[in-house]
C-alpha positions in Angstrom: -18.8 14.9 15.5 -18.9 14.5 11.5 -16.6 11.3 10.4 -13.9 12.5 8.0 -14.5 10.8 4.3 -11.1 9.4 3.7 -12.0 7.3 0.1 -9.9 9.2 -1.8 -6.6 8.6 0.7 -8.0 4.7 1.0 -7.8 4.4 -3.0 -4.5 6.6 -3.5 -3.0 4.0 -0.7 -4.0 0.8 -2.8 -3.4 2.0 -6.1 0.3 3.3 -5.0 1.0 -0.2 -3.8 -1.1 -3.0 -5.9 -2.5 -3.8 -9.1 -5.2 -5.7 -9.2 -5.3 -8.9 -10.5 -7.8 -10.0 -12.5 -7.4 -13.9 -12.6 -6.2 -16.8 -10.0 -4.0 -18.2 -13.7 -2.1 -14.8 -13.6 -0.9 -14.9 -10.3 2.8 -14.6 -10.1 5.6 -14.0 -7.4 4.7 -10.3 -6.8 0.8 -11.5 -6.2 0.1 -11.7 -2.5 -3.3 -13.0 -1.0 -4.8 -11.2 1.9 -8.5 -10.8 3.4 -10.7 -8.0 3.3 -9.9 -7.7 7.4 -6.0 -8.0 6.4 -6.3 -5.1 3.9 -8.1 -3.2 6.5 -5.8 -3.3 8.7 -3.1 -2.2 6.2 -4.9 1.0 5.5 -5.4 1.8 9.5 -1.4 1.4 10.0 -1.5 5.0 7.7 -5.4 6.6 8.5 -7.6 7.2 11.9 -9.3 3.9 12.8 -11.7 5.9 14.0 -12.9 6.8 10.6 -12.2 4.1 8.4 -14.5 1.2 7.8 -14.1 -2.2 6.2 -16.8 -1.2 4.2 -14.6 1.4 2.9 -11.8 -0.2 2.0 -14.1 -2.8 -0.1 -15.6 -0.4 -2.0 -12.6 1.1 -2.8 -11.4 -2.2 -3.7 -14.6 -2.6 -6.0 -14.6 1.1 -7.3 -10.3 -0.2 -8.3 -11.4 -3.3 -9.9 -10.0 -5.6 -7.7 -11.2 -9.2 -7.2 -11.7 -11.7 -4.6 -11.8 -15.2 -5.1 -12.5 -18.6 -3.1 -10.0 -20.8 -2.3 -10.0 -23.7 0.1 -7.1 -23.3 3.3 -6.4 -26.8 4.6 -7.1 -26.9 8.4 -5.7 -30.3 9.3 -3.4 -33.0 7.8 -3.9 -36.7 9.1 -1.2 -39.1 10.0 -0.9 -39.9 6.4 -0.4 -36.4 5.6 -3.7 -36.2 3.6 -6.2 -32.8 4.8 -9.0 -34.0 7.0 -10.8 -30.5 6.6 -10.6 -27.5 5.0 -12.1 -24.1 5.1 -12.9 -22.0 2.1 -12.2 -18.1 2.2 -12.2 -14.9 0.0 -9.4 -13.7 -0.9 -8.3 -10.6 -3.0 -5.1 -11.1 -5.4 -3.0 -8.0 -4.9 0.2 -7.2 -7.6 2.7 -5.7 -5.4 4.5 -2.6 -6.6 8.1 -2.8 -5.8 9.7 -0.1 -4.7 13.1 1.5 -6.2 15.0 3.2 -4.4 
């Protein structure tokens, strides 16, 4: 069985609904953060899973210009409220486009 190529769909999807954001400073209210694995998942709610990889969705991402970049999530607060550990993870900055109706 030959695996459909859906690039083009996966960078149509994207570009309909984000702009990328090319700097942590000029986030804004419309920026959201998500994972590679969160954007994956995105595109599968709309194409086969079957025939989309992560891999496909980051280089569409790359091929779009978007940008991921390393931030530190807390994990655990102590009792004086003060993070015992963190973990650091990329993340892309995505513009959301709003939709008008």
């Amino acid at each position: 069985m030959t695996k459909t190529n859906y690039s083009e769909e996966i960078r149509s999807i994207l570009q309909n609904n984000y702009n990328p954001v090319q700097s942590v400073v000029t986030a804004d209210d419309y920026t959201v953060k998500k994972t590679l694995t969160e954007i994956y998942r995105d595109i599968i709610q709309v194409l086969p899973k079957l025939w989309v990889d992560e891999s496909d969705v980051y280089d569409a991402l790359q091929e779009l210009g978007f940008k991921s970049f390393l931030f530190s999530i807390p994990l655990e607060l102590d009792d004086d409220g003060e993070e015992k550990t963190a973990e650091d993870e990329f993340l892309y900055l995505l513009e959301k486009k709003t939709a008008t109706y």
